[in-house]
ROFIPA-322188 format. One record per residue (C-alpha): residue number from 0; residue in three letters; x, y, z. Coordinates in nm, 3 decimals. Each point is the difference from the previous one (the first is absolute). Layout:
<pts>
+-----+------+---------+---------+---------+
! pos ! code !      px !      py !      pz !
+-----+------+---------+---------+---------+
! NUM !  ala !       X !       Y !       Z !
...
+-----+------+---------+---------+---------+
</pts>
This chain:
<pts>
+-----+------+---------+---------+---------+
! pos ! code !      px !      py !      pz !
+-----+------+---------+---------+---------+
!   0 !  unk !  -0.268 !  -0.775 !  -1.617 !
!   1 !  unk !   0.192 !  -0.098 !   0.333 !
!   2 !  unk !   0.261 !  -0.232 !   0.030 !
!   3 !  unk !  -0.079 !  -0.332 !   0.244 !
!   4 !  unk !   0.204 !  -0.080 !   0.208 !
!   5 !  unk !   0.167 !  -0.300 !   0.028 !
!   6 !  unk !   0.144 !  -0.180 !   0.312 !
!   7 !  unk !   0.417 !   0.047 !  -0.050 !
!   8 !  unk !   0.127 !  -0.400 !   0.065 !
!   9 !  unk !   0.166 !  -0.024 !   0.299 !
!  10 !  unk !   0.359 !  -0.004 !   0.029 !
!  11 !  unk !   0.172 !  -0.297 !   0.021 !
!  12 !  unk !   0.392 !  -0.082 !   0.175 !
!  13 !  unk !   0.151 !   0.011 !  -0.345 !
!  14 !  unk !  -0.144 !   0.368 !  -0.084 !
!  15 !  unk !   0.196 !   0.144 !   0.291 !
!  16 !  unk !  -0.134 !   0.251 !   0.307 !
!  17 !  unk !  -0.096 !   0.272 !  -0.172 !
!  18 !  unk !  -0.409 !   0.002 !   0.018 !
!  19 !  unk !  -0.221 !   0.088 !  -0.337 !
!  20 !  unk !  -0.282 !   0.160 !  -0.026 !
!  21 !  unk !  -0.254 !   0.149 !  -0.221 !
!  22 !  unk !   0.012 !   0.370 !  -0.052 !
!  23 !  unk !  -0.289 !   0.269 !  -0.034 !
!  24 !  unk !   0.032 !   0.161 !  -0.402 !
!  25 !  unk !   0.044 !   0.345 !   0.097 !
!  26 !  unk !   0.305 !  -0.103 !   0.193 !
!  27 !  unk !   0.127 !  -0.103 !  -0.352 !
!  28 !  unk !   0.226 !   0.268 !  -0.079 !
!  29 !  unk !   0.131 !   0.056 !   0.340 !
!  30 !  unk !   0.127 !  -0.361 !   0.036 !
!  31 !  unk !   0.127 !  -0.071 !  -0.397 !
!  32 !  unk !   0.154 !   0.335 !   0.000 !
!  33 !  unk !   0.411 !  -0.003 !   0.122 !
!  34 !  unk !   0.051 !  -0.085 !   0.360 !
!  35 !  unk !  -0.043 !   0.354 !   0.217 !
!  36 !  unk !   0.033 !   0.059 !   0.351 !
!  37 !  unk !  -0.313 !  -0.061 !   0.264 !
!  38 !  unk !  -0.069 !   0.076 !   0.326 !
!  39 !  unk !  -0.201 !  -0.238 !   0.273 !
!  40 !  unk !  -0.263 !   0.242 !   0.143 !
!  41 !  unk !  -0.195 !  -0.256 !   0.166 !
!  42 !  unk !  -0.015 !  -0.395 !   0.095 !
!  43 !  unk !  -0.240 !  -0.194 !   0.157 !
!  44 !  unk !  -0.022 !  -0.416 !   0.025 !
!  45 !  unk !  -0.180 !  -0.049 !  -0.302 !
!  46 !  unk !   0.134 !   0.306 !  -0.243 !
!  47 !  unk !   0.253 !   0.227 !  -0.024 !
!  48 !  unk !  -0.044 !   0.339 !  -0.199 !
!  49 !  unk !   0.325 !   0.201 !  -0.158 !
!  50 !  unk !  -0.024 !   0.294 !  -0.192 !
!  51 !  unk !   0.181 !   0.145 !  -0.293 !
!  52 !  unk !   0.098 !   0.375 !  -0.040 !
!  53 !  unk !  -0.032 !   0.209 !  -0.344 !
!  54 !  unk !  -0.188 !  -0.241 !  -0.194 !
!  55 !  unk !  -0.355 !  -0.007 !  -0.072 !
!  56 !  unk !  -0.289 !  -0.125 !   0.157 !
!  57 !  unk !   0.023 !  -0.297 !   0.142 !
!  58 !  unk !   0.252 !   0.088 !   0.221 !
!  59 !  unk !  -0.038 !  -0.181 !   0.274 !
!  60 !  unk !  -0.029 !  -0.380 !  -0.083 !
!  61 !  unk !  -0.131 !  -0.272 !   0.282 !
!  62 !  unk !   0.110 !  -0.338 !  -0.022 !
!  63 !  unk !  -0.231 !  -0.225 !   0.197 !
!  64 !  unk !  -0.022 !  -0.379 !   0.161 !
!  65 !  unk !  -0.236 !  -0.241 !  -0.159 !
!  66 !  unk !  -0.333 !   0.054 !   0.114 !
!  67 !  unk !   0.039 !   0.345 !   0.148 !
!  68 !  unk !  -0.165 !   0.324 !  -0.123 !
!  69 !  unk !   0.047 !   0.043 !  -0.374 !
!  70 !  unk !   0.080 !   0.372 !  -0.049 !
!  71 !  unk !  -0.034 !   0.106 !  -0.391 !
!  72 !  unk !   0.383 !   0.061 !   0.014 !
!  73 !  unk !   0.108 !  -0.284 !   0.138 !
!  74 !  unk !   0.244 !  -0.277 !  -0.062 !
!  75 !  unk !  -0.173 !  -0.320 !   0.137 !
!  76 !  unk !   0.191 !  -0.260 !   0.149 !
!  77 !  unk !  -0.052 !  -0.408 !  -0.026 !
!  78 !  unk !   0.189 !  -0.021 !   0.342 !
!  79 !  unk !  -0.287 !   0.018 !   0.280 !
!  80 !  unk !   0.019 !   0.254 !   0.345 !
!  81 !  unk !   0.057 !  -0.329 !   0.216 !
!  82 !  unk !   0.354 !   0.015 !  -0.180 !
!  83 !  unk !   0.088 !   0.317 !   0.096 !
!  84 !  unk !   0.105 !   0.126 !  -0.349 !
!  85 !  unk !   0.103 !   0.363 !   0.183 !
!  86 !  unk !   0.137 !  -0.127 !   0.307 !
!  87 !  unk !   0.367 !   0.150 !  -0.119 !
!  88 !  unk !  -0.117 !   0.321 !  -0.122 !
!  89 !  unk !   0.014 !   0.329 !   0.136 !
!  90 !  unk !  -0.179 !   0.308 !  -0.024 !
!  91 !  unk !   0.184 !   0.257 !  -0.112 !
!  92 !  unk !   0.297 !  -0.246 !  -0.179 !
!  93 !  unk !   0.133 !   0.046 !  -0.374 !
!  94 !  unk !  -0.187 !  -0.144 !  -0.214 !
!  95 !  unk !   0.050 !  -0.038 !  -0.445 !
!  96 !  unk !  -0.294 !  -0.079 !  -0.186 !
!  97 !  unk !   0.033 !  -0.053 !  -0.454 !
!  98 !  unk !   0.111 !  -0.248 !  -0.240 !
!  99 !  unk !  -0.317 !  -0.233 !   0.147 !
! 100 !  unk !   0.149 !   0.017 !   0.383 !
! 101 !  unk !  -0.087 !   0.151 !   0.296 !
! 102 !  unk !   0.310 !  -0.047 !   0.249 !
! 103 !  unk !   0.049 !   0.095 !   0.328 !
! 104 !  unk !   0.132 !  -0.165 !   0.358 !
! 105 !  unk !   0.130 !  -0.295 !  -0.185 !
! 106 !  unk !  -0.354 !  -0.069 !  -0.120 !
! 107 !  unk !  -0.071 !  -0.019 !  -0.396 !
! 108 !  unk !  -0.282 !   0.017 !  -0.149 !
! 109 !  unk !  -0.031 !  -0.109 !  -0.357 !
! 110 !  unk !  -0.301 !   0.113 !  -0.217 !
! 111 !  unk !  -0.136 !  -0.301 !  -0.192 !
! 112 !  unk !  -0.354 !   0.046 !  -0.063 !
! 113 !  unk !  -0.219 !   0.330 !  -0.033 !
! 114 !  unk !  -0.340 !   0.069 !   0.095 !
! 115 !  unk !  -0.258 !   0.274 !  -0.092 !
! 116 !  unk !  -0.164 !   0.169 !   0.252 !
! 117 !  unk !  -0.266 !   0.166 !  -0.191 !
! 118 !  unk !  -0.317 !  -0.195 !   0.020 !
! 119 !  unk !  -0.196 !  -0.090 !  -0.270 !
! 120 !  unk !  -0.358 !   0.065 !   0.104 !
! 121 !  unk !  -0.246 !  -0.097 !  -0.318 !
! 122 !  unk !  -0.274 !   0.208 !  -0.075 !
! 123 !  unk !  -0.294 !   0.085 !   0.197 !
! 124 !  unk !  -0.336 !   0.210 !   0.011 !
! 125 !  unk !  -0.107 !   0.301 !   0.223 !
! 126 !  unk !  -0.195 !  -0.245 !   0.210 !
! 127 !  unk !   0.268 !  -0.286 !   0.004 !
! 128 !  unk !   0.205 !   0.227 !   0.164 !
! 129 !  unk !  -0.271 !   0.121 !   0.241 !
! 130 !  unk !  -0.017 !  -0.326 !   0.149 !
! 131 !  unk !   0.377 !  -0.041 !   0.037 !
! 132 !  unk !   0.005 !   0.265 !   0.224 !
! 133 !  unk !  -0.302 !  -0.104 !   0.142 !
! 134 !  unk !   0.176 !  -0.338 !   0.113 !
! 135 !  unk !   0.349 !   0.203 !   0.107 !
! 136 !  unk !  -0.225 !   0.202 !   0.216 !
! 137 !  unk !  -0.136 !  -0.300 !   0.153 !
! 138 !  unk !   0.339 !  -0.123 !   0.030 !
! 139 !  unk !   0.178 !   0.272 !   0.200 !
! 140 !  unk !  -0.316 !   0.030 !   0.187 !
! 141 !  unk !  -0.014 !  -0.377 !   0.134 !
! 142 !  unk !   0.438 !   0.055 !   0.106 !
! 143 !  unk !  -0.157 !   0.224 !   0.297 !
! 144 !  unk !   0.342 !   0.146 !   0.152 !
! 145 !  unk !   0.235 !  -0.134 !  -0.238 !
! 146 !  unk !  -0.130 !   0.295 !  -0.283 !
! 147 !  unk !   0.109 !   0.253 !   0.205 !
! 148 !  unk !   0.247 !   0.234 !  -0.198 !
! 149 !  unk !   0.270 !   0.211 !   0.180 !
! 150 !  unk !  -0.220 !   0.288 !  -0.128 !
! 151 !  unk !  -0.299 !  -0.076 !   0.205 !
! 152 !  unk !  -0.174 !   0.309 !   0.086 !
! 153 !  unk !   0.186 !   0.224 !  -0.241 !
! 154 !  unk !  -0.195 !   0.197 !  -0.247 !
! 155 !  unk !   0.275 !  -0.040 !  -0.238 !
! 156 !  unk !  -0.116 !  -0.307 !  -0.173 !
! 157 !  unk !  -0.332 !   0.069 !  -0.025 !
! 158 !  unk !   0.035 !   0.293 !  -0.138 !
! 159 !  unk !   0.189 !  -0.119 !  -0.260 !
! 160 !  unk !  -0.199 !  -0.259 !  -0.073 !
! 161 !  unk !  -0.275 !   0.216 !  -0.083 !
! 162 !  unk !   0.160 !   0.196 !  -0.218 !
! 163 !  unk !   0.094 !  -0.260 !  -0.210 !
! 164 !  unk !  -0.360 !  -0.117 !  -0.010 !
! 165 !  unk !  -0.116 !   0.300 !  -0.137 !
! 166 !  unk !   0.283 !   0.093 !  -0.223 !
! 167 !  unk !   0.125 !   0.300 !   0.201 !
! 168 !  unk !   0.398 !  -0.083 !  -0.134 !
! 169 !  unk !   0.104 !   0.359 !   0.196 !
! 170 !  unk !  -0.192 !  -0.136 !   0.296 !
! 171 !  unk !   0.137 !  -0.315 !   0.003 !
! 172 !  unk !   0.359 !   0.137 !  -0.035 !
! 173 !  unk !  -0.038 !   0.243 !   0.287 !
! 174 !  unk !  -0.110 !  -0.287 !   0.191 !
! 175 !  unk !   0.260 !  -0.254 !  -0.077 !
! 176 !  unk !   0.281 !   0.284 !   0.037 !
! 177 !  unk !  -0.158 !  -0.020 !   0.366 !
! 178 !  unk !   0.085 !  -0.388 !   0.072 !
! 179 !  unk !   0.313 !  -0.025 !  -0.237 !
! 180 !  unk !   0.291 !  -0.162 !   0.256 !
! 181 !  unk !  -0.301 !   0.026 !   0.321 !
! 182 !  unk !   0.094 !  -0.288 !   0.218 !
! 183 !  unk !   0.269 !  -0.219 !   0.115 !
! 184 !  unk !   0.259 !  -0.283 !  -0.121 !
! 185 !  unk !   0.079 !  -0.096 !  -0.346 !
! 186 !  unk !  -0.309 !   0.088 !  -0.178 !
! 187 !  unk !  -0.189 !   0.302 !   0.187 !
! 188 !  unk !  -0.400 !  -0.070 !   0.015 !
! 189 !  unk !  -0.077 !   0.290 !  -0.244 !
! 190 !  unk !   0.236 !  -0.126 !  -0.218 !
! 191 !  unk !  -0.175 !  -0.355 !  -0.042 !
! 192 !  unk !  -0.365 !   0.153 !   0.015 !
! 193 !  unk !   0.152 !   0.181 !  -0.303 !
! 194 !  unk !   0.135 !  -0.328 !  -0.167 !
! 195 !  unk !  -0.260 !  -0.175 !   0.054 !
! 196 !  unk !  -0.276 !   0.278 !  -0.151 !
! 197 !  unk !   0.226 !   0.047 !  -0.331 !
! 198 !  unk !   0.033 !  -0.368 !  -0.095 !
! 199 !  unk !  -0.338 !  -0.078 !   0.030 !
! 200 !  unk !  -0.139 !   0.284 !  -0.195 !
! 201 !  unk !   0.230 !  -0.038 !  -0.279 !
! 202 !  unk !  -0.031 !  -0.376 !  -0.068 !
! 203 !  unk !  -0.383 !  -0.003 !   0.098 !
! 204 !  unk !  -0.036 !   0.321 !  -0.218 !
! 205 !  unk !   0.193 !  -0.212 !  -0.282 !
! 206 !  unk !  -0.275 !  -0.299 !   0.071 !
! 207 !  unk !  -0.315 !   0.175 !   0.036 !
! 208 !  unk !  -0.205 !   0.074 !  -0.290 !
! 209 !  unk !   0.033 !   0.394 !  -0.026 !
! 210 !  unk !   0.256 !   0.017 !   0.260 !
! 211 !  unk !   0.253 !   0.290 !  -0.172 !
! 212 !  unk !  -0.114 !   0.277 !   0.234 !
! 213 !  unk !   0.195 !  -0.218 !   0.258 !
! 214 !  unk !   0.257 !  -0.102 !  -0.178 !
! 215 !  unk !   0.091 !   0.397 !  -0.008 !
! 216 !  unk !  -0.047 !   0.064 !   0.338 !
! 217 !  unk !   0.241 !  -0.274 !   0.047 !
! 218 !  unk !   0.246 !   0.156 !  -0.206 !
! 219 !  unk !  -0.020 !   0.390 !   0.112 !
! 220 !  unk !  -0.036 !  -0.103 !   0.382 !
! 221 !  unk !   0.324 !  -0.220 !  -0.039 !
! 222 !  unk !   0.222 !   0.185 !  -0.214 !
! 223 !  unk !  -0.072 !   0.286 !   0.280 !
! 224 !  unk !   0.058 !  -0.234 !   0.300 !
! 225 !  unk !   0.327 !  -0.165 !  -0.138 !
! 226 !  unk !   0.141 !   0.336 !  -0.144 !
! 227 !  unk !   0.179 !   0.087 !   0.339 !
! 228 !  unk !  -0.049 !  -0.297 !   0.224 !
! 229 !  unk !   0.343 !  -0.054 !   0.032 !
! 230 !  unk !   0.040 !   0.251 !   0.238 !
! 231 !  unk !  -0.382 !  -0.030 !   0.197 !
! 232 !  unk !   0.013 !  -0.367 !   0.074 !
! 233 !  unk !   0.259 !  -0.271 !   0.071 !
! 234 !  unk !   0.199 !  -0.131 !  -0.327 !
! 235 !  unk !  -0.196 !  -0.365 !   0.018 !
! 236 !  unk !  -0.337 !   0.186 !   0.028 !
! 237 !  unk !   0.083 !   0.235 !  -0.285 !
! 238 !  unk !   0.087 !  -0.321 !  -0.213 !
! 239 !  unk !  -0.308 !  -0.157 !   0.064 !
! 240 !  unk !  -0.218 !   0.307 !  -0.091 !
! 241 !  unk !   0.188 !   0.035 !  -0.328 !
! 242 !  unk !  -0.055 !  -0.430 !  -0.062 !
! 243 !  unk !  -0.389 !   0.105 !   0.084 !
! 244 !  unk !  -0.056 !   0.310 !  -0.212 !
! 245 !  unk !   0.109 !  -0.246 !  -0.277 !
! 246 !  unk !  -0.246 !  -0.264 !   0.069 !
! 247 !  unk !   0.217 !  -0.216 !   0.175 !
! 248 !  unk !  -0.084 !  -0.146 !   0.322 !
! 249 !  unk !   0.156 !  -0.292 !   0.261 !
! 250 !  unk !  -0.191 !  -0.344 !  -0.028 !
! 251 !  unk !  -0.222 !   0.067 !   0.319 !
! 252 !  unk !  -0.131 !   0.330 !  -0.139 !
! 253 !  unk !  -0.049 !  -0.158 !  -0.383 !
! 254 !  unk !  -0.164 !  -0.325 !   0.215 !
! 255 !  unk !  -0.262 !   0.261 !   0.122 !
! 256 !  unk !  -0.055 !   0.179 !  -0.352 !
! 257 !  unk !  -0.045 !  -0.386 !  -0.121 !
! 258 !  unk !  -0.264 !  -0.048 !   0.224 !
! 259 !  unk !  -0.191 !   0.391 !  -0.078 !
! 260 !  unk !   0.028 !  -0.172 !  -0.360 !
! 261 !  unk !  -0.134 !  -0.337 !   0.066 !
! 262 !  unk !   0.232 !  -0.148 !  -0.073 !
! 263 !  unk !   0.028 !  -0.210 !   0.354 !
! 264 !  unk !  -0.167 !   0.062 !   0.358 !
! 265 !  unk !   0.076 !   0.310 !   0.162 !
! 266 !  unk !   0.003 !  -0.099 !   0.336 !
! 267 !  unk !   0.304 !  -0.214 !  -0.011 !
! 268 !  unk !   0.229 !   0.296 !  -0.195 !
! 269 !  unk !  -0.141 !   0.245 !   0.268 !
! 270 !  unk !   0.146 !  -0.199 !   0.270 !
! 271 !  unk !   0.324 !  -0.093 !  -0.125 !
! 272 !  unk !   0.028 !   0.374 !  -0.135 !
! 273 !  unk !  -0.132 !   0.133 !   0.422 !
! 274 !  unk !   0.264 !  -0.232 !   0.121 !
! 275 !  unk !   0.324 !   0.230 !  -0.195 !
! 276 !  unk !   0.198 !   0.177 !   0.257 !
! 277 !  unk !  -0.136 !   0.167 !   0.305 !
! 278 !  unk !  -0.213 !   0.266 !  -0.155 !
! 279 !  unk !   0.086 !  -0.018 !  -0.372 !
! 280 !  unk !  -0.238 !  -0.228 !  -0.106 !
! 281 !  unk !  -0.316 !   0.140 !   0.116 !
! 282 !  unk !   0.117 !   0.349 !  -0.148 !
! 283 !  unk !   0.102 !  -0.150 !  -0.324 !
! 284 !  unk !  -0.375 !  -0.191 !  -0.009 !
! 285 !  unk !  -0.164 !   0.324 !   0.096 !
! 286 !  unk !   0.156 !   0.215 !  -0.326 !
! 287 !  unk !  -0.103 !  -0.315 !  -0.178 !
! 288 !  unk !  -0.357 !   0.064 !   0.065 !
! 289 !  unk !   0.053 !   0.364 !  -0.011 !
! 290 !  unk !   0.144 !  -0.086 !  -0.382 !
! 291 !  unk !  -0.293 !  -0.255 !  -0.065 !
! 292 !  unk !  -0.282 !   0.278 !   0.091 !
! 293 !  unk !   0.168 !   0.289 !  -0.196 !
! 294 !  unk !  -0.010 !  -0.240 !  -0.293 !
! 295 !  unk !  -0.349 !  -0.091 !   0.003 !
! 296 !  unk !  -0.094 !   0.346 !   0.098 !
! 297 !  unk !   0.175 !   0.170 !  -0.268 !
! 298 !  unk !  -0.155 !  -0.349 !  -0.246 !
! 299 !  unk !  -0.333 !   0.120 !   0.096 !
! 300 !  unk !   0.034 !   0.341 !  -0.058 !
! 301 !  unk !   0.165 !  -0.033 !  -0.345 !
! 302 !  unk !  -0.236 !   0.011 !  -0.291 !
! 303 !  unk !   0.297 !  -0.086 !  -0.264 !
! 304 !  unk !   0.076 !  -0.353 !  -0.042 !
! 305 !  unk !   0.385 !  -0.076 !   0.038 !
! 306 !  unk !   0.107 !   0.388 !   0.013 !
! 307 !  unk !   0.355 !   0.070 !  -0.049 !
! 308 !  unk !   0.237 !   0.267 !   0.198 !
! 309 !  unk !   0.021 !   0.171 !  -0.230 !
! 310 !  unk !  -0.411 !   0.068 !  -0.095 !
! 311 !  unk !   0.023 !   0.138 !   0.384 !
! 312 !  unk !   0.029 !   0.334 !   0.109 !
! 313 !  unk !   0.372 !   0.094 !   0.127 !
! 314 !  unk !  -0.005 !   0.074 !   0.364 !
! 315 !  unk !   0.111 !   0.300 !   0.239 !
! 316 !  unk !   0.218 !  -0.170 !   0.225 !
! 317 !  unk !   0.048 !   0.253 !   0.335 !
! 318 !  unk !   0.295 !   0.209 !   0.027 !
! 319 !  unk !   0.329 !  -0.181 !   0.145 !
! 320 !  unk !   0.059 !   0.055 !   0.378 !
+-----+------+---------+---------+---------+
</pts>
């Protein structure tokens, strides 16, 4: 079950400067663990992202401004942009993050709260699903110009999304070895087409009645995308596709899966979701729809109810380049 989250109070005079926030689970270890040195590798107005070296995944943690993007590792704020939380930091500066701090540029953060991002999607049939996607097609049809990915008119994505929907795993790997780190900034295109896919077809695969065959696509296509993305993408991007192959996604992209669910109206999620960076979201709702087909292609095609990994037949994954 996830964890709600719940609104950190806001500070008051007599607490001091130091901001609170509430803190993404996986980041759990990384922050309770002995302070250890950081490194600012990026800040923008409303976050600021530092990174870690020689621990696990996550190692790069965002700590964000009320309000803005909620990344699936990030520490969120209760201090709005229009306060300039960053305005003293610098990218590249010393940073020490552990013992429930992040500190850097005078700024420190304390973590008081924790969130899960993992959404908690409740079960649904074949033909539930169906019309999700039915209304997320509508969705990112109606946002014209604003769906766009940075990947528009490269076969990359759509090749991969088909083999996903028919359960071509050595497919699907060639074709995401193809996009891995493709694309400017922060998070590459390919890299959020590929987020976005692997979230939604493991959590829909977990919600879907028969959904397994998914569920293990999920796993073998992520466990091969994160096993050297370190070195193929940029060290935020690589984060985020470790946070997805474990079913954990930032609030815009589980808003979305929400809405495929029924659980609220699409459209809304779509367009807050379209409106993430300058490219990112439209990639990251494309993979989602990718992930959303492959599930209900792969439902469809099963003839087990609820199969497990392990009742499925062990891939050939192709030979490392």
């Amino acid at each position: 079950m996830g964890v709600p989250v719940r609104e950190p109070l806001r500070l008051t005079a007599r607490q001091g400067p130091s901001p609170a926030g509430a803190a993404a689970l996986p980041l759990r270890r990384l922050l309770d663990a002995p302070r250890r040195p950081a490194r600012v590798i990026a800040v923008f107005p409303a976050a600021m992202y530092l990174e870690v070296r020689g621990v696990p995944e996550p190692r790069v943690l965002a700590v964000v401004a009320e309000g803005a993007v909620r990344l699936p590792n990030a520490v969120v704020l209760v201090v709005p942009v229009r306060d300039r939380p960053f305005a003293r930091v610098r990218e590249g500066a010393e940073a020490w993050i552990g013992e429930g701090r992040v500190e850097t540029c005078g700024l420190r953060v304390k973590a008081r709260r924790w969130w899960d991002p993992t959404p908690v999607l409740a079960g649904m049939s074949p033909a539930s699903l169906a019309h999700g996607i039915r209304g997320l097609e509508v969705a990112l049809r109606d946002a014209g110009p604003a769906a766009v990915g940075g990947l528009a008119g490269h076969r990359g994505p759509a090749e991969l999304a088909e083999a996903c929907a028919d359960g071509d795993l050595a497919g699907a790997v060639e074709a995401a070895e193809r996009i891995v780190g493709l694309g400017p900034g922060l998070t590459p295109s390919g890299d959020d087409v590929l987020a976005g896919l692997l979230v939604a077809a493991r959590l829909l695969g977990r919600a879907v009645r028969g959904g397994g065959a998914a569920v293990w696509l999920a796993d073998w296509l992520g466990a091969a995308v994160v096993e050297d993305a370190d070195t193929r993408t940029t060290a935020l991007a690589a984060t985020l596709l470790h946070c997805a192959a474990k079913g954990q996604a930032g609030g815009e992209v589980a808003a979305v899966l929400r809405g495929v669910a029924g659980h609220e109206p699409p459209g809304p999620a779509v367009r807050r979701l379209l409106a993430v960076g300058h490219t990112s979201g439209a990639d990251l709702a494309w993979g989602v729809l990718a992930g959303c087909r492959a599930a209900l292609s792969l439902t469809t095609r099963n003839t087990t109810a609820h199969p497990s990994p392990e009742h499925l037949p062990t891939p050939r994954l192709p030979a490392a380049r």
